[in-house]
DODOKOL-914569 format. One line per 8 residues: for each residue x, y, z of N, C-alpha, C. Coordinates in steps of 0.02 Angstrom, whole numbers, plus 32768, in hexadecimal, padded with zeros to 4 digits. Last residue first. Example, Ala and Ser with C-alpha at 12.3 -4.5 7.8 and 13.67 -1.06 7.14 Angstrom:
// DODOKOL-914569
8282,7F90,8162,82AC,7FCB,8165,8285,8002,818A ~ 8294,7EE4,8186,8267,7F1F,8186,8294,7F5B,8186
//
This chain:
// DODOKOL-914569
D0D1,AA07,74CF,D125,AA18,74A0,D115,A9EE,7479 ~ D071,AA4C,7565,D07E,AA23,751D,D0CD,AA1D,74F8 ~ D082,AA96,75CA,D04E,AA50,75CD,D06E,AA26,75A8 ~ D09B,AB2D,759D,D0AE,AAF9,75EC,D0AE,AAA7,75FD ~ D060,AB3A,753F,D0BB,AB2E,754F,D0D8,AB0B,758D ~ CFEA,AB56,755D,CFFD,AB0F,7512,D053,AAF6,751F ~ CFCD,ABB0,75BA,CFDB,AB70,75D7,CFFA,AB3A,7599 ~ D01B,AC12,754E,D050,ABF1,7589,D035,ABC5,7590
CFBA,AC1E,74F7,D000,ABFC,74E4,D007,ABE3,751F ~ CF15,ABF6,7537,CF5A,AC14,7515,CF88,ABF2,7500 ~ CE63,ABC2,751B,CE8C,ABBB,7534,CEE6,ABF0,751F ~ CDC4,AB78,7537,CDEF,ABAA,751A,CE30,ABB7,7547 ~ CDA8,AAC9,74E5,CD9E,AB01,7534,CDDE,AB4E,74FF ~ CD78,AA1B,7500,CD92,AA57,74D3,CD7D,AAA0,74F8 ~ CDC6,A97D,7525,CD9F,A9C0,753C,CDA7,A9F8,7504 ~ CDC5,A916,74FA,CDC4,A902,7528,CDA5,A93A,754F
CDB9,A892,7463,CDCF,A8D4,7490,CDA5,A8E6,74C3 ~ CE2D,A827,7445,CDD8,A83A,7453,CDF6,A87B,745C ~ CEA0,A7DB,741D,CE7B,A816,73EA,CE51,A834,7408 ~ CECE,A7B0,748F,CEAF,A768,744D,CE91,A7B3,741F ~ CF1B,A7F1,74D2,CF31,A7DB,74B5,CF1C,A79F,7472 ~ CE89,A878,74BA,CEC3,A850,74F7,CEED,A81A,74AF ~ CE9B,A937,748B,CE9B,A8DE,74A3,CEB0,A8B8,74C5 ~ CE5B,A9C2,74BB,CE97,A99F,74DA,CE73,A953,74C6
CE73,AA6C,7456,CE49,AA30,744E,CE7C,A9F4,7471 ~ CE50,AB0E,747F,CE84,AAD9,748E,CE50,AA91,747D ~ CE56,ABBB,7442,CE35,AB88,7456,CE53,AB37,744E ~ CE8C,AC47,7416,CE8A,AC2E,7468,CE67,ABFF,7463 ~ CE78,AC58,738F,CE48,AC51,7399,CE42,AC45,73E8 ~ CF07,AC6A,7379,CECD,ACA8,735C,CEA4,AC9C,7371 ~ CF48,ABF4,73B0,CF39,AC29,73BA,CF12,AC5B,73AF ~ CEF2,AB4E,73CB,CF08,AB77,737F,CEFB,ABC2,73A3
CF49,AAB8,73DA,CF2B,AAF8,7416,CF35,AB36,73DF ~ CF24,AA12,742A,CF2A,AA46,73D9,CEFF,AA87,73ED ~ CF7E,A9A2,747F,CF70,A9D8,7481,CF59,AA0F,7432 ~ CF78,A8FF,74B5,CF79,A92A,7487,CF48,A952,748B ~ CFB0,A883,7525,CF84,A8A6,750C,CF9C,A8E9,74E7 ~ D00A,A83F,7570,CFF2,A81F,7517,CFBC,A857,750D ~ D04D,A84E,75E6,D00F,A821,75DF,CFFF,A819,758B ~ D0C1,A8A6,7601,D0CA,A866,75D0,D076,A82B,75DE
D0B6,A926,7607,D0B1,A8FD,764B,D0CA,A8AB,762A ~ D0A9,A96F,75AC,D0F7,A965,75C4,D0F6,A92C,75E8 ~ D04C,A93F,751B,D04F,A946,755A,D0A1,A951,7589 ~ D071,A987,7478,D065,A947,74A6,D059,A960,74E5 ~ D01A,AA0A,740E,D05A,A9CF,743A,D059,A99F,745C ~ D003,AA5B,737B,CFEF,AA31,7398,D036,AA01,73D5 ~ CFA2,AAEA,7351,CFF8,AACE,7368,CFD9,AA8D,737A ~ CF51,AB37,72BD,CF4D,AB1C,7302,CF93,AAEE,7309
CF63,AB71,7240,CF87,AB98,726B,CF85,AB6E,72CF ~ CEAA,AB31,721C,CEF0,AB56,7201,CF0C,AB7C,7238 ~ CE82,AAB6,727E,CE65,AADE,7258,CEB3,AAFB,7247 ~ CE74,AA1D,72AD,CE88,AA2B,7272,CE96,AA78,7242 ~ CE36,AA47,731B,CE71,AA1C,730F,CE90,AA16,72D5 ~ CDBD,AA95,7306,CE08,AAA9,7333,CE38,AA78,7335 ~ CD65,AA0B,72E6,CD90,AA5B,72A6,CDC1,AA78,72BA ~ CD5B,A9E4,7365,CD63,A9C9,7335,CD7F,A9DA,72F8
CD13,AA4D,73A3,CD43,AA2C,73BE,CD6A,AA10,7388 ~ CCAB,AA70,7357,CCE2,AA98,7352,CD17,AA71,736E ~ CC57,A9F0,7373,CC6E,A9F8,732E,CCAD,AA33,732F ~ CC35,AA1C,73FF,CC57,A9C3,73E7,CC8D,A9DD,7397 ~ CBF0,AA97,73E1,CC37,AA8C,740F,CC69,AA67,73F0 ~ CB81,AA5C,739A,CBAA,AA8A,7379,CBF1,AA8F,7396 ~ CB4A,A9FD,73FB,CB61,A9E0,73A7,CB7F,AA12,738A ~ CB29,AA56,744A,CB50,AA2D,746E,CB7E,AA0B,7415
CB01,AAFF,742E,CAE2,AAA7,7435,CB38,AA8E,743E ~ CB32,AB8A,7427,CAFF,AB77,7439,CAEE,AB38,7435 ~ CBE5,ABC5,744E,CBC0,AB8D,7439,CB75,AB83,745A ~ CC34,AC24,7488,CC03,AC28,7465,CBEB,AC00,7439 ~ CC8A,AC13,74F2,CCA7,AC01,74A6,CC6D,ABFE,7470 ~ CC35,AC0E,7550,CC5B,AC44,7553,CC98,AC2D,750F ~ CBDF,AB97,7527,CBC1,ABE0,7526,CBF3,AC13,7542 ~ CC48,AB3E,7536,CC1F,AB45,7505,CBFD,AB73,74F7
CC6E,AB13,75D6,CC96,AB45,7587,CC7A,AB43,7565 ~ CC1F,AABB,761D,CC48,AAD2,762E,CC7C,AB1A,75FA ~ CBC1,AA6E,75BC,CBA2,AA95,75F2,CBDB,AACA,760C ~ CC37,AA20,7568,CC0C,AA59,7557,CBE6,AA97,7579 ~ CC56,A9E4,75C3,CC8E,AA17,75C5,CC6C,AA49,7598 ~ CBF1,A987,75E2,CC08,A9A4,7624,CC3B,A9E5,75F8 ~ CBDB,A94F,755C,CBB1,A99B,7572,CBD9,A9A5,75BC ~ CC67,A911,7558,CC42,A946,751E,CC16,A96F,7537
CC31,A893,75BC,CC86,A8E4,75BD,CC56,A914,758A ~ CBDA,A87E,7587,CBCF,A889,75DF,CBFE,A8D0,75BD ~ CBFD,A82D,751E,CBD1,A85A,750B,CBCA,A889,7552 ~ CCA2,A826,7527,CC79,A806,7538,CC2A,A84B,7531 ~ CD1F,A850,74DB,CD29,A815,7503,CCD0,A7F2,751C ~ CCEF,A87A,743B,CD14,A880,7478,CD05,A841,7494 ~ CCCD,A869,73A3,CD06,A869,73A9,CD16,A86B,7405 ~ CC38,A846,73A6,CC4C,A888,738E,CC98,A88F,73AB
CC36,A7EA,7447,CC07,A7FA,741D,CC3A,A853,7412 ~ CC5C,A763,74A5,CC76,A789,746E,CC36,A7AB,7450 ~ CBD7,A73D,752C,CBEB,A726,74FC,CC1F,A765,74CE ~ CB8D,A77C,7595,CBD9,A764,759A,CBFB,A741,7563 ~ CB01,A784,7596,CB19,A732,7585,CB58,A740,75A2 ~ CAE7,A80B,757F,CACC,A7E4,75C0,CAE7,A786,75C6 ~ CAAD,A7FA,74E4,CAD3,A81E,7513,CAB3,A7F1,755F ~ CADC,A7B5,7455,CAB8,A79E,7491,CACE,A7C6,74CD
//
C-alpha cells in the first residue's frame, strides 16, 4: 500500500523505501523501487558483508558488504531504514 505508511517489503514504511529509493537507486543502479527494496534485503545477507551495531547506542544495525560499497541500516525492530552506498571508514566510524 504505498502512500499508507504502512511496513511494506521489510522497511520502516513504504514513504521511507521510495524516499531513499528516489534518493540512491539510480546511482546504485537500480531501475524500480521492488528491485532496490529486494537488494536491500540480499546486502544483508550477501557473502563477505560485516555487520555492527550503532556506537550511538540507539539499536540500530549496520550490514556494510565491501566489494560491493553498499550499506544496509536497521532499526532496532529489524526494519530497515535505508540502503545507500557507502565505505569502511564511515562503517568504522558509526558501527562495531
Amino acid at each position: 500500500m504505498a502512500g499508507s505508511g504502512n511496513e511494506v517489503d521489510g522497511w520502516t514504511s513504504s514513504e521511507n523505501m521510495q524516499g531513499h529509493f528516489e534518493k540512491h537507486g539510480q546511482a546504485m543502479n537500480y531501475g524500480s523501487s521492488r528491485s532496490y527494496s529486494a537488494g536491500a534485503r540480499a546486502n544483508m545477507s550477501a557473502q563477505g558483508t560485516i555487520s555492527g551495531t550503532a556506537k550511538n547506542g540507539n539499536g540500530n544495525r549496520a550490514y556494510f558488504n565491501p566489494s560491493t560499497g553498499r550499506l544496509t541500516l536497521v532499526n532496532s525492530n529489524g526494519r530497515i531504514i535505508s540502503y545507500m552506498p557507502s565505505n569502511e571508514r564511515y562503517f568504522n566510524k558509526h558501527f562495531e
